[in-house]
C-alpha positions in Angstrom: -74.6 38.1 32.0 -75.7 41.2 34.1 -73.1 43.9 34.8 -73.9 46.8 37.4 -71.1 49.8 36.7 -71.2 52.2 40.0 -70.3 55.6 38.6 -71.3 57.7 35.4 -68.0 59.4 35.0 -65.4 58.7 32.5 -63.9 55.2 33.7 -67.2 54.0 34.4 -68.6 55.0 31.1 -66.1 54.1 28.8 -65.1 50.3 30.7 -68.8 50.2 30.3 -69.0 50.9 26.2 -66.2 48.5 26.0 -67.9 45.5 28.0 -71.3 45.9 25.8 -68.9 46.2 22.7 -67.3 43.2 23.7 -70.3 41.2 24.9 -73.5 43.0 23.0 -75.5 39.8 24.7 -74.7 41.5 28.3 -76.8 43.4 30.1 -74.8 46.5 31.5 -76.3 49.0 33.5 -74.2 52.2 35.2 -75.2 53.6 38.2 -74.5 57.0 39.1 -75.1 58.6 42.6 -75.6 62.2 41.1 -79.1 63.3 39.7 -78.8 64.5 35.9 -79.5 67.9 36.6 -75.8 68.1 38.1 -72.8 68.3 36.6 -69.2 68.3 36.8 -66.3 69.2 34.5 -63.2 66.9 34.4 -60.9 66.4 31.8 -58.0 64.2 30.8 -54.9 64.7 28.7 -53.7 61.8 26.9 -50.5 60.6 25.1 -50.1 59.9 21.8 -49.6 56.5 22.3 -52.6 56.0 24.3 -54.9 57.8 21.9 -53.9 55.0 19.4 -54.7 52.5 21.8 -58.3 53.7 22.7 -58.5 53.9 18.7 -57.9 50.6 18.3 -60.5 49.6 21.1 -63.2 51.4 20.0 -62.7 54.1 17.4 -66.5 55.0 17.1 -66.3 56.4 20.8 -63.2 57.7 20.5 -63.8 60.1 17.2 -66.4 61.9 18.8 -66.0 65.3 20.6 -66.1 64.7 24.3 -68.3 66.5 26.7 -70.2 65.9 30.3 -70.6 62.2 31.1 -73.3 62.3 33.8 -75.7 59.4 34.0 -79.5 60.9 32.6 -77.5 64.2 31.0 -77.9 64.3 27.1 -73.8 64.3 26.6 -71.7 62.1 23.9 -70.6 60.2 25.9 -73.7 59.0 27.1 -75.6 59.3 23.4 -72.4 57.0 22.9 -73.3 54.6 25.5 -76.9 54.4 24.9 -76.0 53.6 21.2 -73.8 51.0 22.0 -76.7 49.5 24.6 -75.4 50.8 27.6 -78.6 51.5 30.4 -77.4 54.7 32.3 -79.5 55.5 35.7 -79.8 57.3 38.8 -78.8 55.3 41.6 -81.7 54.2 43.8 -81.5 56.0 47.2 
């Protein structure tokens, strides 16, 4: 199966380390309409509850420290994906 994620930031990243986890036979590749060279902070608070749950779903991703997730950007979170055999690009234009 072939999956195209549109978007490098944390949904698309993290849906897409969970597919590949899921399925390692898949091919999943995340688009991202940003060039590498820019970057955006975000950040997200979680509860207690949900932490657990993440944990459960994928502890190795989840017990690292997070950082910028832009597609082509040296980050964890994309070191992450590309571990987990995750393709991260540039969109085309």
């Amino acid at each position: 199966m072939k999956v195209n994620v549109i978007g490098g930031g944390p949904g698309g990243l993290y849906a897409s380390i969970l597919l590949k986890k899921a399925n390692p036979d898949w091919e999943i590749t995340v688009y991202e309409r940003d060039p590498a060279e820019n970057t955006y902070g975000w950040g997200i608070v979680f509860s207690v509850s949900t932490l657990g749950a993440l944990r459960e779903a994928d502890y190795e991703s989840t017990s690292v420290s997070p950082t910028s997730s832009r597609a082509g950007t040296p980050s964890t979170s994309t070191t992450a994906a590309s571990t987990s055999g995750v393709v991260a690009t540039d969109s085309p234009d």
